[in-house]
N, C-alpha and C positions, 0 to 999 in steps of 0.2 A: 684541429687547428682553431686556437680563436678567431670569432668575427668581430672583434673589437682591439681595435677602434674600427671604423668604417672612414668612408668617404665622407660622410658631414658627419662624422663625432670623432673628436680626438681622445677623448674621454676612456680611460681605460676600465676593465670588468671592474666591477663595485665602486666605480667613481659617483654613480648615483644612486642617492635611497630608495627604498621601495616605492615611496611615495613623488611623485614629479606635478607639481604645477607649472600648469605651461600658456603664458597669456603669449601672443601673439607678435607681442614687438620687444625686440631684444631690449630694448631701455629699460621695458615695464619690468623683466625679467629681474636687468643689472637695480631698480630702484626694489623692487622685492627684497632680493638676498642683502642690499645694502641698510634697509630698514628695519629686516625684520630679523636676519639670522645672525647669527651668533659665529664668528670663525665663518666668515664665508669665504668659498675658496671658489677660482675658476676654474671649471673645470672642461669646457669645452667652446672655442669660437671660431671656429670653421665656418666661414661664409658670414664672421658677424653674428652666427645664431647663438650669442650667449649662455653657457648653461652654468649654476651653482651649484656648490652642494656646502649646508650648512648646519645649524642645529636651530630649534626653535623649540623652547622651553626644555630645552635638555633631550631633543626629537631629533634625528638625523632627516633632513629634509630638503630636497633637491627642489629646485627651477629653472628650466628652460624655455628660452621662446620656441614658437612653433612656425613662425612668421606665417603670412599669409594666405589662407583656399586650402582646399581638402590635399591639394597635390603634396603640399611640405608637409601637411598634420600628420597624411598619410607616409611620411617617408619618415619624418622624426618620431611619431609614435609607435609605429612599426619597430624601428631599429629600440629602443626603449624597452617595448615590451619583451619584444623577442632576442637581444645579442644583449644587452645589460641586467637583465632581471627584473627589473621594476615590476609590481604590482599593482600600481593606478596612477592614476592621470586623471589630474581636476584643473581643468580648461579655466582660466581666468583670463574672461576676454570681456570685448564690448558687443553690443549690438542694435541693430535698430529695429524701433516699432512697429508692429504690424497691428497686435492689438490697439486701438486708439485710446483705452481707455490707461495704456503705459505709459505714463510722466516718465522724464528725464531722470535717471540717476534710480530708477527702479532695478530691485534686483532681481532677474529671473533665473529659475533652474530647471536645464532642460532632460524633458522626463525623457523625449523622444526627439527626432530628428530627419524631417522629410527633407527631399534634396531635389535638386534638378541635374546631379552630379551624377556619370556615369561609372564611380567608382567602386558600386557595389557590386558590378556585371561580373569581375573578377572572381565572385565567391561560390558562383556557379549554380545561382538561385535562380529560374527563369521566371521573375516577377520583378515588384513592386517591393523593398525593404524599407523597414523604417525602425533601426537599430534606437536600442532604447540603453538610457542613463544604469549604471548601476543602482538596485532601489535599496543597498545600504547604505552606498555611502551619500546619493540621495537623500534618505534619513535622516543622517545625522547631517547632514548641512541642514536640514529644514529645523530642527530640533535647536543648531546650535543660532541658529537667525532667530529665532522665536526668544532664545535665552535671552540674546542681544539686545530683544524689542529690535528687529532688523523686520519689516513686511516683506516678503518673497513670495512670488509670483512662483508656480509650478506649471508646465504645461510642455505640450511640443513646440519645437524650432523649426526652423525653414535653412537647412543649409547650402546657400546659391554657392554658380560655380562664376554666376555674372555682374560683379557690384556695381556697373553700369548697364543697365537692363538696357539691350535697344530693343525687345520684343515692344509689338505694339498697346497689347495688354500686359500691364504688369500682373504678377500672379498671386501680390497681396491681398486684394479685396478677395479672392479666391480663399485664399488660407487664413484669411479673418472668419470668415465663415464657418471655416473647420475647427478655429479655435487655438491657430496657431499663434504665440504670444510676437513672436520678435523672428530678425534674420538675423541671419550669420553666416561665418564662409568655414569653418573646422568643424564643428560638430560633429557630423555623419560621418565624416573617414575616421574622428576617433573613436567610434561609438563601434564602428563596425571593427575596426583593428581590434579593439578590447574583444567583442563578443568573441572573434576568431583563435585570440592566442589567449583563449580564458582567462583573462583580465578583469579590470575593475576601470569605468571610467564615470567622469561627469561634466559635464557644462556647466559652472557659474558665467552669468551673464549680467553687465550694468547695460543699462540701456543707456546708448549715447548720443541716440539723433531718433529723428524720427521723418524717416521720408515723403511723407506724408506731405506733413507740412512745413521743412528748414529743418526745423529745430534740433540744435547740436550742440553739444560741447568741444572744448579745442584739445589737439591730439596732447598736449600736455597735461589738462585736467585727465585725462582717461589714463593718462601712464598715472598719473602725480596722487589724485584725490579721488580713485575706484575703490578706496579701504576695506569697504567693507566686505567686498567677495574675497579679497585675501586675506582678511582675519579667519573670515569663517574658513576660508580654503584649508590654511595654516591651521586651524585648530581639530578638525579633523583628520590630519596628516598623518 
């Protein structure tokens, strides 16, 4: 019996390409397929979670949001990899500073993914995981930012499960040390979905604030003017 559609995807077997970029907030999703694709059709809004499926440069190529924390990455990448077919997933999201030496509007790609999320206890690993980016399609994102003159930052992520920390020590200064570039709230549950259902995944990252010290851009720039992790996203597709 098919398991498609699901309970958040209406989207019927092959409604989506192999390939799925999936930024975070269904708008950025709906401004992707309306700017970039060719024939874009809806193909799935269940709870608002937007998804497309369109062409790009004559490329059949999907978009959905992911919305927000490991929980929904974990349940929209999941159903993706495993009940539709899909073959990767390239996170186009935002994030914040940890490195200080990260300006605003930097783009980072995360090679790896430490958490404070207890999402990986499920895979039956009695430790510490720390699921890493595919290092193809990794590649070719680095290669096609390089063509671009695009700088990108490559390193580990930090993916929290708490965007308001009330711990007393935050555990940035901690993971700057280690050399982790930025936070985030998806990375890890995708990183580990791919590894599990031998998939392909990546984290493009703009950096959009920096906790540090304020500094942010507004939730419309980050949907409207993050161009360039979806070029590059979209041309590796």
């Amino acid at each position: 019996m098919s398991q498609t559609p699901t309970l958040h995807n209406s989207a019927q077997f092959g409604a989506f390409a192999p390939t799925v970029l999936m930024p975070g907030d269904p708008l950025r999703a709906r401004f992707i397929a309306q700017t970039y694709l060719d024939n874009a059709k809806l193909v799935n809004d269940v709870r608002g979670i937007q998804g497309y499926t369109g062409q790009y440069k004559g490329k059949k190529v999907s978009v959905m949001a992911s919305g927000m924390g490991i929980p929904t990455m974990g349940i929209y990448s999941y159903e993706l990899f495993n009940f539709y077919g899909v073959e990767q997933i390239i996170r186009v999201g935002s994030a914040g500073a940890i490195d200080q030496t990260l300006k605003l509007r930097t783009l980072v790609a995360g090679m790896s993914a430490y958490s404070n999320s207890n999402y990986g206890a499920q895979f039956g690993f009695d430790g510490n995981l720390a699921p890493c980016a595919d290092f193809g399609i990794l590649l070719k994102a680095y290669l096609e930012a390089q063509k671009k003159g695009v700088p990108m930052r490559v390193g580990p992520v930090y993916s929290t499960d708490s965007f308001y920390d009330q711990s007393e020590k935050s555990p940035a200064e901690t993971l700057a040390k280690l050399g982790v570039l930025a936070v985030e709230m998806e990375a890890y549950g995708l990183y580990l979905n791919a590894a599990r259902a031998g998939k392909k995944a990546l984290a493009l990252l703009t950096i959009s604030d920096n906790p540090r010290t304020g500094e942010s851009v507004s939730s419309q720039e980050v949907r409207e003017s993050f161009t360039q992790m979806m070029e590059i996203a979209l041309e590796i597709a």
